[in-house]
PATIDREN-246827 format. One line per field, with one value per residue (C-alpha): y, x, z; residue in three letters. Coordinates in Angstrom, 1 decimal. Each point is the difference from the previous one (the first is absolute). Layout:
<rs>
y c(Y | ...)
x c(X | ...)
z c(Z | ...)
rest c(ALA | ...)
</rs>
This chain:
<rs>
y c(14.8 | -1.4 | -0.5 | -1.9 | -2.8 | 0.3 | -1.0 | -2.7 | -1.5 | -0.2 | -2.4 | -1.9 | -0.2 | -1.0 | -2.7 | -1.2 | -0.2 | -1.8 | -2.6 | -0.5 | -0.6 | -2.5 | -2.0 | -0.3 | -0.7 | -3.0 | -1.3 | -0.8 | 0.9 | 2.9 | -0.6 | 1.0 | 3.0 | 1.4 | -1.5 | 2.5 | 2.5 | -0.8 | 0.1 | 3.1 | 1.8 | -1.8 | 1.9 | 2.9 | -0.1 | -1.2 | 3.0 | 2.3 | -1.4 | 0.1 | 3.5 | 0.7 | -2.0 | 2.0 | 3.4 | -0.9 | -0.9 | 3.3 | 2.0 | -2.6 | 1.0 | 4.0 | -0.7 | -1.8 | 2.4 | 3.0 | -0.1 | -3.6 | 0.3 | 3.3 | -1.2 | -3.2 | 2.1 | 2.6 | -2.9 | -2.0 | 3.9 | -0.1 | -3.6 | 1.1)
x c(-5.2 | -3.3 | 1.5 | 2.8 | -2.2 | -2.4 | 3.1 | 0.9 | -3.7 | -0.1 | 3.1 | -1.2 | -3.0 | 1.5 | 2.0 | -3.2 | -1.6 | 3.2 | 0.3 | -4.0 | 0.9 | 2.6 | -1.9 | -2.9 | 2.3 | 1.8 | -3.2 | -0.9 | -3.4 | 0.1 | -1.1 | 2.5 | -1.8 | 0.3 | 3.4 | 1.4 | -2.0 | 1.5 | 3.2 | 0.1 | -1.6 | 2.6 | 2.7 | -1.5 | -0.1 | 3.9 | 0.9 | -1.7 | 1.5 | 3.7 | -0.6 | -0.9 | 3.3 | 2.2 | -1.6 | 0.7 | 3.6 | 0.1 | -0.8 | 2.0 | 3.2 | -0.8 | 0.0 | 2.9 | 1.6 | -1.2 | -1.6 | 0.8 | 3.8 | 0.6 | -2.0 | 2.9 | 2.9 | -1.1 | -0.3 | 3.3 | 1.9 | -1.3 | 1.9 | 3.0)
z c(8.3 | -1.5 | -3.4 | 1.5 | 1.6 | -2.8 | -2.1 | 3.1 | -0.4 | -3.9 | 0.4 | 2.4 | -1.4 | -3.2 | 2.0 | 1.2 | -3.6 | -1.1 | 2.8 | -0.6 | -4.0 | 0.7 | 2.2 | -2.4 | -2.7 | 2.3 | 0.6 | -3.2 | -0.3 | -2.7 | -3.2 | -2.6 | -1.1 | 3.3 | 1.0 | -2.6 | 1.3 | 3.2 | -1.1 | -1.7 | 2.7 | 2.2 | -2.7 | 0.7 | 3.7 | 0.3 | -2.3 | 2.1 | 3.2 | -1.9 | -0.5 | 3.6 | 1.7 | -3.2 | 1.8 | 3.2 | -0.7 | -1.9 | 3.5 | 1.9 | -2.5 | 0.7 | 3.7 | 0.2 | -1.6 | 1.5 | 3.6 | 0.8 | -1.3 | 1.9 | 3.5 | 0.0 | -1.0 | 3.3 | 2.2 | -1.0 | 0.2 | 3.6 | 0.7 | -0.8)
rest c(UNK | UNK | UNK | UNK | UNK | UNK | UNK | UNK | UNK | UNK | UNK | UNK | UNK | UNK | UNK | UNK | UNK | UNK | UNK | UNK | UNK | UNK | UNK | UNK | UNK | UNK | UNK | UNK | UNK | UNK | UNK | UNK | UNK | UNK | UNK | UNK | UNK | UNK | UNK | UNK | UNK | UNK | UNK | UNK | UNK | UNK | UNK | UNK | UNK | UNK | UNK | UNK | UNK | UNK | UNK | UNK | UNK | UNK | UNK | UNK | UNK | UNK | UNK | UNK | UNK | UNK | UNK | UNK | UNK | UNK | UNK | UNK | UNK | UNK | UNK | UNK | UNK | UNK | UNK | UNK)
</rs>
């Protein structure tokens, strides 16, 4: 379970960062040497946080149809 919430808090985390880089950006009070740095570090941070929301869809996708798929189908069977 540690890895999981480890992998929870480096998105967040990331989120964090990302929201941070924005605001700084918006504000206007980068030079342009480090608004580029900004903004590829911003790159960076949005590809890693695709990647995580494309793994949890992944598991979501196996759930539903496994587990999840099998759990409605057993309590829909009992309706009937």
């Amino acid at each position: 379970m540690a890895g999981k919430s480890q992998k929870s808090a480096g998105y967040e985390s990331a989120m964090a960062e990302l929201e941070q880089i924005v605001a700084d950006m918006e504000a206007g009070k980068l030079s342009l040497e480090d608004t580029l740095a900004a903004y590829k570090r911003g790159a960076e941070l949005l590809s890693f946080c695709r990647g995580k929301l494309e793994d949890a869809q992944q598991q979501v996708r196996v759930l539903e149809d496994g587990v999840l798929k099998d759990f409605s189908a057993g309590g829909e069977a009992g309706t009937n």
